[in-house]
C-alpha positions in Angstrom: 20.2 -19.2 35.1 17.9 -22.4 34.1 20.0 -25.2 32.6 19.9 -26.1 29.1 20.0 -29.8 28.2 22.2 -30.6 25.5 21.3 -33.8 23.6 23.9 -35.6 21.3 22.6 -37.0 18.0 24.1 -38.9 15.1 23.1 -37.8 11.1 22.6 -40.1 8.6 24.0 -39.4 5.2 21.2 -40.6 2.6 18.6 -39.4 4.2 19.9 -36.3 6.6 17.6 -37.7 9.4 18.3 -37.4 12.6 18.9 -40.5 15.6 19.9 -39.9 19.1 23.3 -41.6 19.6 23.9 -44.1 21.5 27.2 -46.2 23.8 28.2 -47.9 21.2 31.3 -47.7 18.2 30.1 -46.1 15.6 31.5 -46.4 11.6 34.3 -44.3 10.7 32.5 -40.7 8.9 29.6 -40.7 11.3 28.2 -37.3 11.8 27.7 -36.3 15.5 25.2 -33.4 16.1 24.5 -31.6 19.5 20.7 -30.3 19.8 20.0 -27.9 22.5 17.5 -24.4 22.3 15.9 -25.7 19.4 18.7 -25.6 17.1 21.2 -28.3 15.5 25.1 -28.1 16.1 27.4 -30.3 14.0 30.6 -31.3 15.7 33.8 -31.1 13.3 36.2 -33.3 13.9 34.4 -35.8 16.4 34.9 -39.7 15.5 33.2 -41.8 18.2 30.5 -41.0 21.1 32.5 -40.8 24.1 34.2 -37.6 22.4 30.8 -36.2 21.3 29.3 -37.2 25.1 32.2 -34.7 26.2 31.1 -32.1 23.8 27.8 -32.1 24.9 28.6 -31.9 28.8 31.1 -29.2 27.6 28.2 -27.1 25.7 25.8 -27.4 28.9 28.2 -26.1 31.0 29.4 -23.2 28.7 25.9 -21.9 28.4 25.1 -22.5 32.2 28.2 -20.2 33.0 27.4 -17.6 29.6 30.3 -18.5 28.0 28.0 -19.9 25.2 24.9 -18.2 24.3 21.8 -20.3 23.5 21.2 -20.1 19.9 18.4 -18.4 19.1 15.6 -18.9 16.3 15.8 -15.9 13.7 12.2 -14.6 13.2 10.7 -15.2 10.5 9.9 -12.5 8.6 6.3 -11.2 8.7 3.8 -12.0 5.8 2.7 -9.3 3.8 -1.0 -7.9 4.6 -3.0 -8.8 2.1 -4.3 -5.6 0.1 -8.1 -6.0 1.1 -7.2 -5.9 5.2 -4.9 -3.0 4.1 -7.7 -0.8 2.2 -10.1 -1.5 5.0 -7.8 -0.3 8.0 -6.9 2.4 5.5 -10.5 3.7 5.4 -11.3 2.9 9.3 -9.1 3.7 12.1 -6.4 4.9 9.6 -5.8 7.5 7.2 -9.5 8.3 7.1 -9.6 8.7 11.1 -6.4 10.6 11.3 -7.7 13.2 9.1 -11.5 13.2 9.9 -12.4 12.4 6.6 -15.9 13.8 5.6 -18.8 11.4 4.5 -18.2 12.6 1.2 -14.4 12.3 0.6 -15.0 8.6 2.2 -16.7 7.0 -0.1 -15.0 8.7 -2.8 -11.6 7.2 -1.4 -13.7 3.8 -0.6 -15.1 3.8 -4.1 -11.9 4.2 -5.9 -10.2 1.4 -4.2 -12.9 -0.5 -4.7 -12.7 -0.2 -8.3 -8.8 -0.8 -8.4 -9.8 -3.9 -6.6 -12.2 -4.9 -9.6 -9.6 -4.2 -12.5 -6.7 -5.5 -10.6 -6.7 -9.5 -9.2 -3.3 -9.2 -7.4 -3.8 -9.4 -3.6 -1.1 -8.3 -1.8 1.0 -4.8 -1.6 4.0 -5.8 -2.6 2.9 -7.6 -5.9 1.3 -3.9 -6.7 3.5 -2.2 -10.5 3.1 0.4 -11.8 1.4 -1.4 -15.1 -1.3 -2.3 -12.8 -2.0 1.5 -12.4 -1.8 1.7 -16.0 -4.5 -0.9 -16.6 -6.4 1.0 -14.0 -6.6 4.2 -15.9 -7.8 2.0 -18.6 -10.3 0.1 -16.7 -11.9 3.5 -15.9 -12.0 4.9 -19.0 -13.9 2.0 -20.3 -16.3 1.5 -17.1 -19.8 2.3 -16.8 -22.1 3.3 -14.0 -25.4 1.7 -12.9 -27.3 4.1 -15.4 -24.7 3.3 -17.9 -22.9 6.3 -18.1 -19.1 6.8 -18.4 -17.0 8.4 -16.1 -16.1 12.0 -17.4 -12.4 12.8 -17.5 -11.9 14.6 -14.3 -13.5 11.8 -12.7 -10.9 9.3 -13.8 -8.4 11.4 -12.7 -10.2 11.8 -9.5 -10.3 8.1 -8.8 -6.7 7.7 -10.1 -5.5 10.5 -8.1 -7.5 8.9 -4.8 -5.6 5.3 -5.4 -2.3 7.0 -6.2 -2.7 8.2 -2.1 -3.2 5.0 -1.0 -0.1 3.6 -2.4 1.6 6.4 -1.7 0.9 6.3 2.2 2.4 2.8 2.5 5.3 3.4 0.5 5.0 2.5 -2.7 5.7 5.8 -4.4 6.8 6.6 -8.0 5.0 3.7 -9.7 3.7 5.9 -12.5 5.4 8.9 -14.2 3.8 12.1 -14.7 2.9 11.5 -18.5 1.0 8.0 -17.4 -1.3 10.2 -15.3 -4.7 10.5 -16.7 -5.4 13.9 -18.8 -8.3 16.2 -18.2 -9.0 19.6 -19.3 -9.7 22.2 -16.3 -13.2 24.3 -17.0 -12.0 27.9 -17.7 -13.5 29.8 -15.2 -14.8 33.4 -16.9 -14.3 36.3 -14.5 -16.1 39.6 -15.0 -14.7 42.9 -13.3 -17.0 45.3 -11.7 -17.8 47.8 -15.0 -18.8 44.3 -16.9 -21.0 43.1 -13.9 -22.3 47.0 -13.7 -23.4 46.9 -17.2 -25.2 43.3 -17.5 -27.0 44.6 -14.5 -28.0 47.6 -15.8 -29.4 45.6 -18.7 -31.3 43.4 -16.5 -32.7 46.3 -15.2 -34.1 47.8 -18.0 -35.8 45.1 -19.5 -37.9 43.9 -16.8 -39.0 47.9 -16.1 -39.2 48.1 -19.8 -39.7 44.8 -21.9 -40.4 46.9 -25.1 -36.5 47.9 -25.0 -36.1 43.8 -25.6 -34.8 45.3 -28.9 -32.4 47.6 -28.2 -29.4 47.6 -29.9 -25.9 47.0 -28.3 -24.9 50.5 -29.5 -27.9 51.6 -26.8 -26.5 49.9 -24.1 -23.1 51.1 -24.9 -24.1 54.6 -24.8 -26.1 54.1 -20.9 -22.9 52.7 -19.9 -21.2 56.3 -20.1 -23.4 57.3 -17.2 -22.5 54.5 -14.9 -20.1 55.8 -11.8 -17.5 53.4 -12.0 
């Protein structure tokens, strides 16, 4: 096991410096410190150097033998990503390369982000609240395209919706409730069974072979439906 020097050192009250101590008699309260692994040791209850000197050897030999494990820096804890490196890994070898993201859903995911990124100045995850979604649903509401144009309501809630993901996929969930969601109406979609579709067809029919029947009356149309084999 490679030997680690242990070094004795003296502390000085005022300022809390550090001086490596020396033979000599040292003042009554004089703090004696051991420094070995990069870390400082005070020593309770020593009062002159020689009994420090004898700590020290004592420390050396403990940790050459195990008996005393070498202290160890704790790590310190990583910084946060800032948001920008985080959207762009996001779009790149991330989320977007795991699922094969189409040209199309990427720059609709890119172009979301990028407008959080305008109505929000905070750049880092973990500063990220839910009021800063809020202010987003705003920001989009009010924001205009190139031609001037305003995003329509399903838009907003497309862009939203796109953010919302991000966030979601590197844990910070739940910053919104349901009701702070933006609102958009769904087109109703009109579906027409197979007599409807037979009859508008039939119509078609009879106007381009006959454009003088341009004026019949819904009754007539009624009545040719009768004949249809439905």
């Amino acid at each position: 096991m490679k030997k680690i020097r242990v070094s004795l050192y003296i502390r000085h009250h005022k300022t809390q410096e550090y001086e490596k101590a020396e033979n000599t008699i040292y003042p009554h309260g004089t703090i004696f410190v051991l420094r070995y692994s990069g870390k400082w040791e005070t020593l309770k209850n020593c009062t002159s150097y020689q009994e420090g000197f004898v700590a020290a050897m004592q420390k050396e030999i403990e940790l050459l033998t195990g008996k005393a494990e070498p202290r160890r820096r704790k790590p310190k804890p990583k910084a946060p990503e800032p948001l920008d490196v985080l959207i762009d890994v996001y779009l790149t070898t991330g989320k977007a390369a795991e699922n094969n993201w189409r040209k199309h859903t990427l720059q609709a995911y890119a172009l979301g982000l990028r407008l959080f990124c305008q109505s929000c100045k905070k750049t880092r995850l973990d500063e990220i609240t839910g009021d800063d979604l809020k202010a987003f649903k705003v920001f989009l509401r009010k924001y205009r395209t190139k031609a001037g144009k305003p995003y329509d309501p399903r838009s907003v809630w497309n862009h939203f919706n796109n953010v919302i993901s991000f966030f979601n996929e590197h844990g910070k969930t739940n910053l919104v409730q349901a009701s702070d969601w933006p609102k958009y109406e769904a087109k109703k979609v009109v579906c027409y069974d197979e007599r409807d579709m037979a009859l508008r067809h039939l119509g078609l029919q009879l106007l381009v072979s006959f454009p003088k029947l341009s004026d019949l009356s819904q009754t007539t149309f009624d009545s040719a439906s009768q004949i249809i084999p439905l």
